[in-house]
C-alpha positions as CSV (number, residue, x, y, z in Angstrom):
1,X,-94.7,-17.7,-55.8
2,X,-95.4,-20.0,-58.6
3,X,-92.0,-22.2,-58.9
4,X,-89.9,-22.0,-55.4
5,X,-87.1,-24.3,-57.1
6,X,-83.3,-23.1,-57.3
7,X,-80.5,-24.3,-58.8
8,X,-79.9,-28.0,-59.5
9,X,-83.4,-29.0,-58.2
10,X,-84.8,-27.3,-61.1
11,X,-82.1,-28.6,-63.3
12,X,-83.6,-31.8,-62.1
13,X,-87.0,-30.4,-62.6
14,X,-87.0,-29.1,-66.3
15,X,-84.9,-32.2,-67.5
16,X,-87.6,-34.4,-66.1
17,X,-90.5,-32.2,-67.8
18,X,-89.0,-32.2,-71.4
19,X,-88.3,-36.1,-71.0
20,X,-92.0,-36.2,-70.3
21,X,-93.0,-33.8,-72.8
22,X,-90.9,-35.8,-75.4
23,X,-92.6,-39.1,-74.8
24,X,-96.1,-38.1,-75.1
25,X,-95.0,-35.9,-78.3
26,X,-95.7,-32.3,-76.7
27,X,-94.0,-29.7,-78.7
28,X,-91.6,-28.0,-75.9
29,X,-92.4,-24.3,-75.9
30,X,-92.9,-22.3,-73.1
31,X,-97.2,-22.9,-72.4
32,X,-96.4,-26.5,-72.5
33,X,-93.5,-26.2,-70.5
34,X,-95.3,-24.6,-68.1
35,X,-97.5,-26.9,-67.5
36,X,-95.2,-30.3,-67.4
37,X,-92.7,-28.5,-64.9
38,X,-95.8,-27.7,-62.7
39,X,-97.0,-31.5,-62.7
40,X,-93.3,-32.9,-62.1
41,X,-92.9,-30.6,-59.6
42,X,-95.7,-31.9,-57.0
43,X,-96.4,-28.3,-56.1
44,X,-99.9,-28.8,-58.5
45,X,-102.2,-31.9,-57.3
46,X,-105.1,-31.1,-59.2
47,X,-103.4,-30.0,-62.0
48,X,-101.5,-33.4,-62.0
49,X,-104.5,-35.4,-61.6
50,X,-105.8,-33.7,-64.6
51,X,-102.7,-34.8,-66.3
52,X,-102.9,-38.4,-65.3
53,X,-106.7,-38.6,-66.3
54,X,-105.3,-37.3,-69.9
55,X,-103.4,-40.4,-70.0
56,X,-105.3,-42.4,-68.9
57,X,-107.7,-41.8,-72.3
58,X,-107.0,-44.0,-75.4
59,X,-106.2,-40.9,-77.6
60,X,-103.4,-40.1,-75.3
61,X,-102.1,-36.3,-74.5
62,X,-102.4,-33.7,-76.8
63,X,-101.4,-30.2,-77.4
64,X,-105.0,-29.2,-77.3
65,X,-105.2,-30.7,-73.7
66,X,-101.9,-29.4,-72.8
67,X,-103.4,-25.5,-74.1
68,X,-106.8,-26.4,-71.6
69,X,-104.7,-27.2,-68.5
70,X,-102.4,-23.9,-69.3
71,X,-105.9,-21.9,-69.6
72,X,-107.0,-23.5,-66.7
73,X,-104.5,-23.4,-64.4
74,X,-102.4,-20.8,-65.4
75,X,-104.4,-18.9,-67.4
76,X,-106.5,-15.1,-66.7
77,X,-103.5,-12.7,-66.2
78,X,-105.3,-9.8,-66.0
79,X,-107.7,-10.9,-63.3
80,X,-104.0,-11.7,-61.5
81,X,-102.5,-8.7,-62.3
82,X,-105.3,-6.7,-61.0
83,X,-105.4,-9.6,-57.7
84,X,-101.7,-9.0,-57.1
85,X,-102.0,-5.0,-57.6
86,X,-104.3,-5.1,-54.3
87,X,-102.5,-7.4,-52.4
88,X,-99.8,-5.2,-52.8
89,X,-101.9,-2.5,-50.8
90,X,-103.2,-5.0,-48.7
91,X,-99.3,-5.5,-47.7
92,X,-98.9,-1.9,-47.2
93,X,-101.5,-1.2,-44.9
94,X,-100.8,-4.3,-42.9
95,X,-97.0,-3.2,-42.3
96,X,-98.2,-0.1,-41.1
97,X,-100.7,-2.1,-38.5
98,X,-97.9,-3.9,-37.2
99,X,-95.5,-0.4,-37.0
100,X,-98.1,0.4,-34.9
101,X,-98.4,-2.2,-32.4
102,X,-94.2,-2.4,-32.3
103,X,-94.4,1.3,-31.1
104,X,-96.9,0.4,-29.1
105,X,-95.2,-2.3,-27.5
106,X,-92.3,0.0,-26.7
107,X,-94.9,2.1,-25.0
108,X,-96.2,-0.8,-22.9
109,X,-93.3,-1.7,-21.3
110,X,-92.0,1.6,-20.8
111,X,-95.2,1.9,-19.0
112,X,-94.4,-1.2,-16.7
113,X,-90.8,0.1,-15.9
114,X,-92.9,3.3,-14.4
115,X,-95.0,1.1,-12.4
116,X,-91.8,-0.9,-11.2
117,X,-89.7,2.5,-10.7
118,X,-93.4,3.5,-8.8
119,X,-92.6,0.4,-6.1
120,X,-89.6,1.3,-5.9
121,X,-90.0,4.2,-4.2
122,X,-92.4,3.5,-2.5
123,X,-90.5,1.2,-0.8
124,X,-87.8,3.4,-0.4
125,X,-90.0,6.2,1.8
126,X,-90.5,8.5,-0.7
127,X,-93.0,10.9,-1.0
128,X,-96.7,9.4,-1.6
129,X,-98.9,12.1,-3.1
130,X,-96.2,12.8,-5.6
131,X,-95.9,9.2,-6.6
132,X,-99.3,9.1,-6.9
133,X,-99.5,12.2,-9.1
134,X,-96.8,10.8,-11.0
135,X,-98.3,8.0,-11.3
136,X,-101.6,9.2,-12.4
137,X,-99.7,11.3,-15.6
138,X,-98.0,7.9,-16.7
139,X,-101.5,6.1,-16.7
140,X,-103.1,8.8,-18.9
141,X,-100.3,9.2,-21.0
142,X,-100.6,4.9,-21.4
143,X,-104.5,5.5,-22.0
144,X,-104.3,8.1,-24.8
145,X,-101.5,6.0,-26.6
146,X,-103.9,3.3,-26.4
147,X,-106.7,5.0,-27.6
148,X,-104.7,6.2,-30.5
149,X,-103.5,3.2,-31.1
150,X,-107.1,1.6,-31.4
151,X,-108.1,5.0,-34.0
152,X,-105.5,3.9,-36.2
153,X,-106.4,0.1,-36.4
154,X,-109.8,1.1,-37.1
155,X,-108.7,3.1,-39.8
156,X,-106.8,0.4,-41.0
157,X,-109.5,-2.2,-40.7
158,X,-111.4,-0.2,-43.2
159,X,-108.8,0.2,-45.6
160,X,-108.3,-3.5,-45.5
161,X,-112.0,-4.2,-46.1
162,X,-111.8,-1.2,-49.0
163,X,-109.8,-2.9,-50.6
164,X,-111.3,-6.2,-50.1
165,X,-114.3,-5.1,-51.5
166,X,-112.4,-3.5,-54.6
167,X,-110.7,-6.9,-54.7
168,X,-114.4,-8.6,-55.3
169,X,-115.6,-6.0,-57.7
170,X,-112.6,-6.7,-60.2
171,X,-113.3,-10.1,-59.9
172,X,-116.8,-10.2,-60.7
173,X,-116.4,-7.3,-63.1
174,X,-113.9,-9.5,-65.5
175,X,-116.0,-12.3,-64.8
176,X,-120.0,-11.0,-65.9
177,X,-121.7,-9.2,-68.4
178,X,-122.6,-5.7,-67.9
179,X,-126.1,-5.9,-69.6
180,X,-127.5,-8.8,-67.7
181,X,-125.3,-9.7,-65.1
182,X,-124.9,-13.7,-66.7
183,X,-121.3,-14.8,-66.6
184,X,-119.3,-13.8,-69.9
185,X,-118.1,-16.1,-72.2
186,X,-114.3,-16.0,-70.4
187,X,-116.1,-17.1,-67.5
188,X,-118.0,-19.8,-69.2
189,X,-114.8,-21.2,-71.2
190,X,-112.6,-21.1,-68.2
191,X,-115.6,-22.9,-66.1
192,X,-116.2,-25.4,-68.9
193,X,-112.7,-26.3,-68.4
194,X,-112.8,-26.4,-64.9
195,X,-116.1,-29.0,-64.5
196,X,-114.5,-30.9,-67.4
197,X,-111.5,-32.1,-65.4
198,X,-114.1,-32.3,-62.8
199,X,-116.5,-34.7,-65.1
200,X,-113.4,-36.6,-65.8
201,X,-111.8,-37.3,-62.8
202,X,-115.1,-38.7,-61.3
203,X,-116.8,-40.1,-64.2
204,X,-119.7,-37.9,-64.4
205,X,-121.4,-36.7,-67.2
206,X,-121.5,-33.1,-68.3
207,X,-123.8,-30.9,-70.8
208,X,-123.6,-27.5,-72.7
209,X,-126.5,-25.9,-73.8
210,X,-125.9,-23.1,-76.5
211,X,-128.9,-20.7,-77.3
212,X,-129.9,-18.4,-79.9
213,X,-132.2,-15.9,-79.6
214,X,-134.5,-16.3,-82.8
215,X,-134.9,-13.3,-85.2
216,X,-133.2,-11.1,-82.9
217,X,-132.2,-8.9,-85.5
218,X,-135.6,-8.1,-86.6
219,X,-136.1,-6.8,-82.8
220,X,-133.4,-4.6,-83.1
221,X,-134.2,-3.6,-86.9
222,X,-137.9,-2.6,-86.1
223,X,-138.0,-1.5,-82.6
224,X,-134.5,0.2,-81.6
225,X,-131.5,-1.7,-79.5
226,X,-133.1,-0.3,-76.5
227,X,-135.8,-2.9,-77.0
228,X,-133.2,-5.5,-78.5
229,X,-131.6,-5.0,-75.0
230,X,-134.4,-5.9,-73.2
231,X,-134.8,-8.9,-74.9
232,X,-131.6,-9.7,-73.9
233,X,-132.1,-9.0,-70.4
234,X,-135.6,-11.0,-70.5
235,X,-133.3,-14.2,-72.2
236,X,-131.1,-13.8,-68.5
237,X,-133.7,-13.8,-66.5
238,X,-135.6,-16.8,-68.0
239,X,-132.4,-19.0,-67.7
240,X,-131.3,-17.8,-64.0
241,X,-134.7,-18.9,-63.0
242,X,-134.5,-22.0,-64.8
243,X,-130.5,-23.1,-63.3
244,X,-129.6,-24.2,-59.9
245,X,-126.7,-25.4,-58.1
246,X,-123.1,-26.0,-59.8
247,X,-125.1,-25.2,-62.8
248,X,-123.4,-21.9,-64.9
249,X,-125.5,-19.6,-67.2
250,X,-123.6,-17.4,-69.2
251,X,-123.9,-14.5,-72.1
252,X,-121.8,-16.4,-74.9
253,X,-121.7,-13.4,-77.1
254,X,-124.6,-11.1,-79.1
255,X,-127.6,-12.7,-78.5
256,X,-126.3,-15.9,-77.7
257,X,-126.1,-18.2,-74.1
258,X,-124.5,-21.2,-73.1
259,X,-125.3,-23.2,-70.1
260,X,-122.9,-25.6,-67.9
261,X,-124.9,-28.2,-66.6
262,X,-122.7,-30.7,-64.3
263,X,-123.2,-33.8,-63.2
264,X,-126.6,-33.8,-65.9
265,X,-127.0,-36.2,-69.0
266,X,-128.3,-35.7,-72.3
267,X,-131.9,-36.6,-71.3
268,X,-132.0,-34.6,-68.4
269,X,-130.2,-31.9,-70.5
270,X,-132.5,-32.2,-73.4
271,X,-135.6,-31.9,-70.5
272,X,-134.3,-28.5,-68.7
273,X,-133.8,-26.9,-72.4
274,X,-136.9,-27.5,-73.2
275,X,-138.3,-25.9,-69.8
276,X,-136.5,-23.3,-70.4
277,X,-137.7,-22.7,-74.0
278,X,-141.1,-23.1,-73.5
279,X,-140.9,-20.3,-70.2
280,X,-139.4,-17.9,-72.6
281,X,-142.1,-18.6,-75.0
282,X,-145.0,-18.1,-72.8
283,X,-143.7,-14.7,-71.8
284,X,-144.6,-11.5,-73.7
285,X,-142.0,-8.7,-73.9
286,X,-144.1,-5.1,-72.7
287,X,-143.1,-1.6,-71.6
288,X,-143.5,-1.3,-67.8
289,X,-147.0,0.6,-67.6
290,X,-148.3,-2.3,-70.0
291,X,-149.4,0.0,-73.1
292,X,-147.3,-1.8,-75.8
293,X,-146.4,-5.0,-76.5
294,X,-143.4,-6.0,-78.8
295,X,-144.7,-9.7,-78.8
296,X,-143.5,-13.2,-78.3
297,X,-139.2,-13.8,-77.8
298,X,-138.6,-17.3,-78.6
299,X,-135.5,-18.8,-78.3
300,X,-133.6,-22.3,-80.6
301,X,-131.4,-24.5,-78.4
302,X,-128.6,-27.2,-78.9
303,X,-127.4,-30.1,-76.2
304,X,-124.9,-32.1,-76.6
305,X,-123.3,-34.0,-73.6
306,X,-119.3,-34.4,-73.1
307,X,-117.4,-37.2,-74.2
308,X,-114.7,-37.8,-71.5
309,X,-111.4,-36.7,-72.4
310,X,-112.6,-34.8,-75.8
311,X,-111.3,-31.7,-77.0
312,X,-113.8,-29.2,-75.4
313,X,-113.8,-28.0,-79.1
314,X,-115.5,-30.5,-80.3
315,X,-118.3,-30.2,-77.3
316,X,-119.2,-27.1,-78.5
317,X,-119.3,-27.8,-81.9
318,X,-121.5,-30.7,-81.6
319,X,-124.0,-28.4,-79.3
320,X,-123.6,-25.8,-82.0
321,X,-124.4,-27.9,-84.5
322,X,-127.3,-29.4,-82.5
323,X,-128.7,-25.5,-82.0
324,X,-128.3,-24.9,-86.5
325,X,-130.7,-28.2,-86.9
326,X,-133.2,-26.3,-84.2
327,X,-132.9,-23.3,-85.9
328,X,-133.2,-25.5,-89.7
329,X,-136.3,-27.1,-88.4
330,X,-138.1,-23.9,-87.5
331,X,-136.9,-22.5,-84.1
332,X,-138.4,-22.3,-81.1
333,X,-137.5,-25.7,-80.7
334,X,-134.9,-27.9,-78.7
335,X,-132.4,-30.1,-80.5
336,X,-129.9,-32.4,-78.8
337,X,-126.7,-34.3,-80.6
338,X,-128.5,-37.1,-81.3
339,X,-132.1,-34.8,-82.6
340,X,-134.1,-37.3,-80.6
341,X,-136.1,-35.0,-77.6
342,X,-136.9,-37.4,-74.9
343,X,-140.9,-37.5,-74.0
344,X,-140.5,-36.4,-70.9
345,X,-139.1,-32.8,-73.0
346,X,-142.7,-32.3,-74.1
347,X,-144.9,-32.5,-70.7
């Protein structure tokens, strides 16, 4: 449950989130609202840290921040909706596991008023072979409700796992790209968001790189979008194998990518792209038994490194516009924010 509040607590509640709202200038509708009842609340710590770090910057809180910590806290309904479709079956089979063991409790202990009722007689004199055989039904009848009992929770251990699996195939289905398996771009925005709070709560620094595939149209144009796919897939590769750690690699749309590179600066930033450039460029794009070559896939690429507490909007932009001056000075080439490559790009 997202709110457990009733009656005059969350009276209490929403009057203290519009007062809040109010001073910082947050228009009151229901996103925003959302968000401010959450961080009055308590319920939320990392949300309201993320709140308090807002603040905490010189150009106070706006509704642009507000809109990030709805997205990032509240936001991906269908990935919920889907989440709290299964855990309804989840629920189902579980009550049924538990039906099971209450009728199987009522079996026990009829069970151990047999074995009592057993000493009973016997101490009474009665007759021993027929106690025995008694007996003897009243144990096998005990064993085959056990061994029932143990079919059906084995049945229901594999449903549960079923659907755990299903669970984890939804996920990473509205989370990754079909064609080459990257993260897709609501991945990437909703992580972006996620290791920006991150960035600021620590002061750490944080880069994006965006990457454009250069004249990928003429790929597609002159050799099919079979090949233009493989290029694509080739791009993936290259930048998996070039990422590590809390790093995130993503499809950003077309033919473009975006990496997330946390707790990295614009220097160290600038030095991966340009790794990761120059191992694209090196590689030759070839049918599998080797008899034709469709060349050289080079690849432009903008950095630009966060500025704590800064729209994410204008992240992107900057890294965007940082990837146009690449492509404007020739492609196949890094450029950062600043267009200065460190050395250290070029060993």
């Amino acid at each position: 449950m997202l709110f457990a509040e009733k009656g005059e607590e969350a009276k209490a509640l929403a009057a203290q989130a519009m007062e809040a709202m109010q001073a910082h200038g947050i228009p009151p509708n229901p996103m925003n609202f959302t968000v401010w009842y959450a961080h009055c609340s308590g319920r939320h710590p990392e949300l309201s840290r993320a709140v308090e770090a807002f603040l905490q910057q010189d150009e106070g809180f706006t509704s642009a921040r507000n809109e990030e910590l709805f997205e990032s806290f509240f936001g991906n309904d269908g990935q919920a909706d889907a989440v709290r479709a299964t855990s309804k079956q989840i629920e189902g089979v579980t009550h049924r596991v538990i039906e099971d063991l209450r009728a199987a409790g009522v079996d026990v202990a009829s069970f151990g008023d047999k074995l009592a009722a057993f000493g009973s007689d016997l101490q009474a004199g009665g007759d021993l072979a027929s106690l025995i055989q008694e007996m003897l039904r009243e144990t096998e009848t005990a064993r085959a409700r056990t061994q029932a009992l143990e079919a059906q929770l084995n049945v229901a251990t594999g449903e549960i796992q079923e659907l755990r699996k299903r669970m984890e195939d939804v996920r990473l289905e509205a989370l990754t790209d079909g064609l080459t398996g990257l993260y897709n771009r609501k991945h990437f925005d909703a992580q972006l968001r996620r290791d920006a709070l991150k960035a600021m709560e620590i002061c750490e620094p944080l880069c994006v790189i965006l990457c454009d595939i250069d004249h990928f149209k003429r790929f597609n144009d002159t050799y099919g979008h079979a090949i233009g796919d493989e290029v694509i897939k080739l791009v993936a590769r290259t930048l998996k194998q070039n990422v590590q750690g809390r790093d995130t690699p993503a499809r950003y749309g077309g033919e473009e990518f975006a990496v997330i590179l946390p707790q990295t600066g614009l220097q160290d930033a600038a030095v991966l792209a340009e790794r990761i450039r120059g191992r694209l460029a090196g590689k030759e794009l070839k049918t599998k038994n080797g008899g034709r070559s469709f060349g050289k896939v080079t690849m432009s690429l903008g950095v630009a490194e966060y500025r704590l507490g800064e729209p994410l909007t204008d992240l992107i932009q900057r890294a965007d516009a940082a990837l146009y001056a690449a492509k404007r000075d020739g492609r196949n080439r890094v450029a950062t924010e600043t267009t200065d490559i460190p050395a250290a790009a070029n060993a």
